[in-house]
N, C-alpha and C positions, 0 to 999 in steps of 0.2 A: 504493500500500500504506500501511496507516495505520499510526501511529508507536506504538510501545510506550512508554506512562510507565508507571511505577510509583510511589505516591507513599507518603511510609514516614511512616505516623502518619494519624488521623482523628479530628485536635479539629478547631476551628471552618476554620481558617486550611487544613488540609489536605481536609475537605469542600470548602472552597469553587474550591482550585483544582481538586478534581479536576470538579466540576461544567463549572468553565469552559473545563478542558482537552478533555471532554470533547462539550461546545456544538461547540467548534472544530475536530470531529472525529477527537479523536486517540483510542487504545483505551488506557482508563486502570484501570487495578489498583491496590486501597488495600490497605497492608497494614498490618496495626494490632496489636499485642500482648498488647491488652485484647480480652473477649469482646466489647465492643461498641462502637459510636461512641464519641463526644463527646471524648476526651483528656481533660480536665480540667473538662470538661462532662457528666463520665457521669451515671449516675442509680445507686441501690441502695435494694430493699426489704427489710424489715426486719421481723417483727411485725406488717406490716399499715401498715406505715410507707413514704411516699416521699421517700426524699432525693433534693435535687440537689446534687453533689457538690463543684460549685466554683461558677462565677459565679448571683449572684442578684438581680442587677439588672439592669433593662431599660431602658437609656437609649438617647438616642438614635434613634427607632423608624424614621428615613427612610432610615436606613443599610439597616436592613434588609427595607424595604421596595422600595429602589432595587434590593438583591441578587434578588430575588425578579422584580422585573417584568424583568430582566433575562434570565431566561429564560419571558418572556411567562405569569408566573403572579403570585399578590399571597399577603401575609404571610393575606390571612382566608381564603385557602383551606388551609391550612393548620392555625390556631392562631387562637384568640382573642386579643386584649387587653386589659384590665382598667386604665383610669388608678386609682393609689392617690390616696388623698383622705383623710388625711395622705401626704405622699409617702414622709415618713419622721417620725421624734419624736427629739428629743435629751435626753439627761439630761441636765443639768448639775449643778453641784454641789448645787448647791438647788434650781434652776429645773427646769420641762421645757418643752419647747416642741415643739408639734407645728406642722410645717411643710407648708399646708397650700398645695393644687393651685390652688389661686384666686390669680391674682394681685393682686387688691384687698386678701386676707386677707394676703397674706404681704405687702404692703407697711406694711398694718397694725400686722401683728407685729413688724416692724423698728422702726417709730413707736415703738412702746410697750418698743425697749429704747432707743433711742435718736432721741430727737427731730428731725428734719431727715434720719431716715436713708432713707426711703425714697426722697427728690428723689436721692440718692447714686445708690440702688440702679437706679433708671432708666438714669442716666447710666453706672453700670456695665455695666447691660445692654445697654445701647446700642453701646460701645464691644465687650463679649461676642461678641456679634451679626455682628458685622462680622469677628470674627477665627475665628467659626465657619466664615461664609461664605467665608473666604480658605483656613483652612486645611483643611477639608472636601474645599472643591472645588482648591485649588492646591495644595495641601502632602502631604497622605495619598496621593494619586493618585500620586505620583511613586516610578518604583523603587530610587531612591538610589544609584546608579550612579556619578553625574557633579555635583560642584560646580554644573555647568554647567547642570541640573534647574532651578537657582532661578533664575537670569536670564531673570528673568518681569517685564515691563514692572508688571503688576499687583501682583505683590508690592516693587517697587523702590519704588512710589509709595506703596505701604501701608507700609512696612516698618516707619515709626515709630509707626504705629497697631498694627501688632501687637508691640507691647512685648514684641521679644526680649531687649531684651538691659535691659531690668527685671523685679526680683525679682517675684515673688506676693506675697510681705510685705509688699513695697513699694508694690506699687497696691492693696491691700488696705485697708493701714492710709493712703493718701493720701483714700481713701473711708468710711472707718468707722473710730471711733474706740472704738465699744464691744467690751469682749475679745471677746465672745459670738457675736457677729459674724462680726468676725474668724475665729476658729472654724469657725463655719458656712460660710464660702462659701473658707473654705481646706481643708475636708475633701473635696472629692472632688479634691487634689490629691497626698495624702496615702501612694495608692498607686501614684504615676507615680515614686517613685524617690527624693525627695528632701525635705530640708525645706522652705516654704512660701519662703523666705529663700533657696535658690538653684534652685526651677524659675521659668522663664520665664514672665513673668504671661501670653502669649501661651496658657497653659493654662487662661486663666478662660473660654477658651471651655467648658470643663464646665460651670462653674456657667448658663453660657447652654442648655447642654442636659440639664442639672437642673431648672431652674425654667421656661424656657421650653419646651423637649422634654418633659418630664412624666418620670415614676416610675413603669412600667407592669408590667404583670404576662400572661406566656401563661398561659392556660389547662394546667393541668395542672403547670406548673411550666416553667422554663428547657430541661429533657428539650424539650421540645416542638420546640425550635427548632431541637437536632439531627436530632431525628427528622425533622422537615420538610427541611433538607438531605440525609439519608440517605435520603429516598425520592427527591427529586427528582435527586441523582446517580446513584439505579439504574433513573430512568427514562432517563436518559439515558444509559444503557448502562454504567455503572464497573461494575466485579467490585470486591468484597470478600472480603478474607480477615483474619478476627478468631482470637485465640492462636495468631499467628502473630511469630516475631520473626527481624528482620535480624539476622546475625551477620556478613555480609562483603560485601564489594566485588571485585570481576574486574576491573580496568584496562588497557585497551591504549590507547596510543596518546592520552593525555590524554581518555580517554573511559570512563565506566563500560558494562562490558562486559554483566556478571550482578551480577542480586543475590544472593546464598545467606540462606535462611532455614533455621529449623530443621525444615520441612517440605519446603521446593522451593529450586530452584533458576530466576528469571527471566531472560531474556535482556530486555535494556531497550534502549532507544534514548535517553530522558530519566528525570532521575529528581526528584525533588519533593520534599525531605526536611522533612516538617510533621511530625515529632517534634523535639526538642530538639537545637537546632543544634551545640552544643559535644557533645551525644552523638555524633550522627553523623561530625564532623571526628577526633573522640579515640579512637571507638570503633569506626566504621567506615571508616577511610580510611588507608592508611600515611603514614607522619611526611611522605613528599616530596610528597603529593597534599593537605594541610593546607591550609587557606588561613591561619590564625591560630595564632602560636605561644601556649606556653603562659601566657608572660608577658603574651601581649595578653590572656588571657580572665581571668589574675589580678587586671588594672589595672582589667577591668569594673566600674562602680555598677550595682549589682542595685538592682530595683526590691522589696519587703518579702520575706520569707516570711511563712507561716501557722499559726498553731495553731486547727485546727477541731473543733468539737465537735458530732457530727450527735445530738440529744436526741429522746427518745419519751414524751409524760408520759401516763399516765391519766388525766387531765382538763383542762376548759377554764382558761386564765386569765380573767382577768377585764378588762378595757380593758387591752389591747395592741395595737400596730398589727404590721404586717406587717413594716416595717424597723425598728429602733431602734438608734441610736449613743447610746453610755455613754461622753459626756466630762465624767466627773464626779471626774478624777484631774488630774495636769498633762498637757494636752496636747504642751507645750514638752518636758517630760524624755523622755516615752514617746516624740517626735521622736527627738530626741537620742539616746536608748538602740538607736534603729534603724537610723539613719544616720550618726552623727557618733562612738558610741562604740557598737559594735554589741554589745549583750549582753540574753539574758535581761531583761524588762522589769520593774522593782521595784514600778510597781503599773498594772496597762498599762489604756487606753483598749481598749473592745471594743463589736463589733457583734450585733446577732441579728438573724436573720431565724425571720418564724412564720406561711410560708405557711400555715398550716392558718385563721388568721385571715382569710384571703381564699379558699380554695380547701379545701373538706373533705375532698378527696378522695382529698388526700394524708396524710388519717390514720387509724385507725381512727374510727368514730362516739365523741364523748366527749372524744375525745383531744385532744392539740395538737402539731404539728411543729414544734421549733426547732432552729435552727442556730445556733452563737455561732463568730464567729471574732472571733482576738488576732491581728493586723498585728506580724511582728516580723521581728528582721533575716534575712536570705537567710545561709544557711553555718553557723548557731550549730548547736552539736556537742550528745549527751545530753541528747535527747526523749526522757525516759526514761519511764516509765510513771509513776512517783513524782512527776516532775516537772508531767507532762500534769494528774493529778491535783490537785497542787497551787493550777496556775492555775484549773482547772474550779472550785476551790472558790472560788477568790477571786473570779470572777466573775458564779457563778451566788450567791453570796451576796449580792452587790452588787443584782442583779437583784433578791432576793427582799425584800429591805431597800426597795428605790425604789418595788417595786410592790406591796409588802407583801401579796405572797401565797406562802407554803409552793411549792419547786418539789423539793427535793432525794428529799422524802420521795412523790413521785409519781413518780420517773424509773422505766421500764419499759424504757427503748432506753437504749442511752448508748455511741456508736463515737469516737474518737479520730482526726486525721489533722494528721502534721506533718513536718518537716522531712525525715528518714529515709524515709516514705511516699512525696512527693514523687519522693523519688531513686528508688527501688523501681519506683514506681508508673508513672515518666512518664519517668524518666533523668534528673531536673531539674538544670541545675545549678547545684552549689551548694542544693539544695533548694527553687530559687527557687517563687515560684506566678504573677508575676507578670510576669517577665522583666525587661529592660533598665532603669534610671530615662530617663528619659525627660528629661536633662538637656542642656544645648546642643551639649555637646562629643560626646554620644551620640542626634543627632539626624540624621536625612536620610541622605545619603554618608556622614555617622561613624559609623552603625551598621554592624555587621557585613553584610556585601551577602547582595541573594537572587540572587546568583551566583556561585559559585565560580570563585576567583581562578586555580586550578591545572587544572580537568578542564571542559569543553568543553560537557559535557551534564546537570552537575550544578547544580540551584537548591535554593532553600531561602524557608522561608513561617514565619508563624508571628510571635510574640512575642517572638524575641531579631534579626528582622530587621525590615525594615519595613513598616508605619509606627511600632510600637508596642505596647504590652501592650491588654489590653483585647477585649471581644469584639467590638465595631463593628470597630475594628482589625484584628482575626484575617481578619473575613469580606473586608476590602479586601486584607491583606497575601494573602490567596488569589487574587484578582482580577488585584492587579498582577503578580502569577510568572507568570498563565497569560498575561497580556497579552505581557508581556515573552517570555514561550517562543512563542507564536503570533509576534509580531512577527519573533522572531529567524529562526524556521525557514521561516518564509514566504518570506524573501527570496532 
């Protein structure tokens, strides 16, 4: 007789166990609260407008293409891909620079801020390269159970090549001495949790899969890739059930019994909790079945919250690229103002995305789709409307100033999404968008487990467990629970 899961939530990390729960032959139900997939991946149209509602970046692409051939299928049956060529453009204070898919060009472009940097940039990559492949394949893989995980011949020998237990500042600026730089291959560090100065440069394996893995784009927008999971789990037999939501737990016997929603009630055998893990522990489970007191999830480092702004204009811009980062303020204080003194940002660093630049078809004819998100601290209180507003001005001025074209007096669309929405929308805690920081002491076993310490049949997937925040992460942190629940129950 095949085992009943139920998996509560269907962003990335909850599709992908239930797919591999399901390979494995168990009969697996998603239940989701939202009308549709994706958790923090959804889509919404608007005016003739397509937004994607959280991640809009495509790094990484073997992650997900390893996911894919894994149930004997590949990412192009699915979804197109698009390498960007710029990958992305940065403003700077004065400068701009686009950061371009050629590696000749972009060693170029280093030359030309700094002399002798690109023989650097090698050697960083080189060193990059090697802690992709360690921790890709030795480190992600692992379900953070047991200290006992890492006692791997292979990483004992590597362990001082992967520079744990040195800063990112620190091998940064031991290679580059230009701020600009600096900057550059310290930003996609930016939303793992921490300032550049205490994550692990073991995390430069991003910039290895920034410049070497490319900048890519699906067809259709980011949607694409849930949807591509959300067909492939209902071929393989998951039920779904969307505006539906958990309100409780049945326990007998260190076991979850039933779930109760506010439509049915399921009898489970397993249960796969891919919504927000501190929701579920706080919200669904009495105080004696907790695995985490309150004081432990108080002491957590959250990885940013976000201020997002999804934008609709009546007309084209003019040379924009598809990503653009505006670090044309301090990047050091707006650090500082997120992690180290968490408040409201005084004049913060922000990003845009303007798929309609690559992909038309997510706007009207004429039009343009942008997205602008403010990286800020996880928990800050009164997102207020007043305030939302405030920042929109600051940033889309900033915008219209660098590219000196009119944006304010063409908005058509204009939705908001922050702190408060989060909690609303997904349970977050704390508000967070991105889960855990990704710091040494909240890495591997220090992370909250995808097992529960107190009930027998209960796991957990997702971004405040492991590996990590991130969607390459999400798709493996689904991987490893099902692995780890086939392995358990097999035996």
């Amino acid at each position: 007789m095949q085992e009943k899961v139920v998996v509560i939530g269907s962003g990335f990390a909850g599709l992908s166990a239930a797919c591999f729960l399901a390979r494995d032959g168990y009969q697996v139900r998603v239940i989701e609260k939202n009308s549709m997939p994706g958790g923090r991946a959804r889509k919404f149209t608007a005016q003739g407008f397509t937004f994607d509602m959280g991640p809009s970046w495509y790094w990484m692409p073997d992650v997900f293409e390893r996911f894919f051939q894994q149930f004997g299928r590949s990412v192009g049956e699915f979804y197109s891909l698009k390498r960007l060529d710029p990958s992305y453009r940065i403003y700077w204070e004065k400068e701009i620079s686009d950061i371009p898919a050629d590696y000749s060009a972009l060693c170029q472009l280093f030359e030309s801020l700094e002399p002798g940097s690109s023989h650097q940039l090698d050697q960083f990559l080189e060193e990059a390269a090697f802690k992709y492949r360690v921790g890709m394949n030795k480190l992600v893989h692992k379900p953070g159970l047991s200290i006992k995980e890492l006692f791997d011949k292979d990483l004992f020998a590597g362990l001082l090549r992967l520079d744990v237990f040195t800063s990112m500042q620190k091998h940064l600026t031991k290679h580059f001495k230009n701020e600009h730089l600096q900057q550059l291959m310290g930003f996609p560090v930016l939303f793992l949790g921490a300032l550049p100065q205490k994550i692990p440069a073991l995390y430069s394996l991003m910039n290895y899969a920034d410049i070497k893995g490319g900048t890519w784009y699906p067809e259709n927008g980011m949607y694409s890739i849930v949807d591509a999971m959300y067909r492939l789990a209902k071929e393989l037999g998951v039920t779904f059930h969307f505006n539906e939501t958990v309100s409780q737990t049945i326990i007998e016997k260190r076991s979850v019994k039933k779930l109760v929603t506010d439509k049915a009630t399921y009898d489970v055998d397993i249960v796969v909790g891919g919504a927000d893990y501190h929701h579920i522990e706080t919200n669904l489970l009495p105080q004696q079945f907790r695995s985490y007191s309150t004081a432990y999830w108080d002491s957590r480092v959250m990885a940013p919250g976000c201020l997002i702004y999804y934008v609709g204009l009546n007309k084209k811009l003019e040379n924009i690229t598809h990503h653009s980062l505006f670090f044309d303020t301090s990047f050091s204080l707006h650090g500082l103002e997120i992690y180290e003194m968490p408040q409201w940002p005084s004049d913060p660093l922000f990003y845009v995305s303007a798929p309609s630049v690559t992909d038309p078809s997510v706007a009207p004819p004429g039009c343009e789709n942008l997205f602008f998100l403010i990286p800020v601290a996880s928990g800050l209180q009164n997102d207020s409307e007043e305030l939302r507003n405030y920042y929109f001005e600051n940033i889309v001025t900033r915008m219209e100033k660098r590219t000196g074209q009119k944006i304010k007096e063409a908005i058509i669309y204009k939705r908001s999404f922050a702190h408060s929405d989060f909690i609303s929308e997904y349970n977050a805690f704390k508000g967070n968008a991105y889960g855990l920081a990704n710091t040494l002491l909240q890495t591997a076993h220090l992370k909250p487990s995808c097992k529960s310490k107190k009930l027998d049949n209960l796991f957990y997937t997702g971004q405040l467990t492991v590996p990590g925040p991130g969607v390459p992460p999400s798709l493996i942190s689904g991987e490893l629970v099902a692995t780890h629940i086939t392995n358990a129950y097999s035996r």
